[in-house]
N, C-alpha and C positions, 0 to 999 in steps of 0.2 A: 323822185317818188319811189319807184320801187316795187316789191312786192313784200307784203308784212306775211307771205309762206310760201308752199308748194301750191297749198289750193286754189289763192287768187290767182300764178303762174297759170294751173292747168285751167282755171274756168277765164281766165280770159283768150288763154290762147282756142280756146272750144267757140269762142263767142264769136271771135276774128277768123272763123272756119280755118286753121293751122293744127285743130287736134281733131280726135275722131274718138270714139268710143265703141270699143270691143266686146257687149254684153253677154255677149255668150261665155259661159264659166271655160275658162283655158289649164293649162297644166306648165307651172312653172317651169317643167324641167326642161325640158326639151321644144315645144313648142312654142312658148313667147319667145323664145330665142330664134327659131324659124322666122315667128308673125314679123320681128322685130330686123333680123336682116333684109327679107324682102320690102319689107318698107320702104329702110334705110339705102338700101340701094337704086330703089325708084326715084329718091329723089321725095318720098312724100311725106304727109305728115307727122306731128306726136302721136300717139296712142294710147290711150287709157283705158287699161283692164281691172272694170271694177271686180268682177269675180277671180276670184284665185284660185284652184284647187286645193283645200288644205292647207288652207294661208285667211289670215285675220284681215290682212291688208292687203287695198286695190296698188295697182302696180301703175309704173307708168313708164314710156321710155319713148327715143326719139327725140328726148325735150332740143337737140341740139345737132339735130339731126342734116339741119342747112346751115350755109351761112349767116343768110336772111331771116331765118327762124331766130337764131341766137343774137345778132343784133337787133332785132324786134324786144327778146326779153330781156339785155340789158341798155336800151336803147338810154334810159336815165342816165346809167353808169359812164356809158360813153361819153354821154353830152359833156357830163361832169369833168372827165380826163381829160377829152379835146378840149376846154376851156382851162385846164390845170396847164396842159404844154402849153396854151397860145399865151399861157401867163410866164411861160418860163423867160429867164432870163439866157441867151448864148452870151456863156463865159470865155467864151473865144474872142468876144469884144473886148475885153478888157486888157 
């Protein structure tokens, strides 16, 4: 299945409590970059900062921040490849 963007990525990971949201208006320069280490080094989850300072666009980051996060979002993709190798053939048999 997949995901047909970023927005169904981030609104399901927000639904399955794996993201969180930052409303308060932040300052790209220097400060998501703080918000965004401290995160990532907890251990916790995505982030989504719809306000940007002098930015059009909400930001988002952390998408890949666990292990467990990132097999969650291609959790499809995997199924798919582990069923690709267990199709494989070992030409070593031959």
């Amino acid at each position: 299945m997949g995901y047909r963007g970023l927005r169904a990525c981030v609104n399901d990971l927000e639904r399955t409590g794996q993201l969180i949201r930052i409303e308060q208006e932040i300052d790209a320069h220097l400060e998501a970059a703080e918000i965004q280490r401290r995160v990532y080094q907890a251990g916790g989850p995505a982030v989504f900062f719809p306000h940007v300072k002098d930015c059009r666009f909400p930001m988002v980051s952390n998408l890949f921040g666990t292990l467990e996060r990132t097999r969650y979002i291609f959790r499809d993709a995997l199924q798919a490849v582990n069923h690709l190798v267990e199709l494989k053939v070992d030409p070593s048999r031959f």
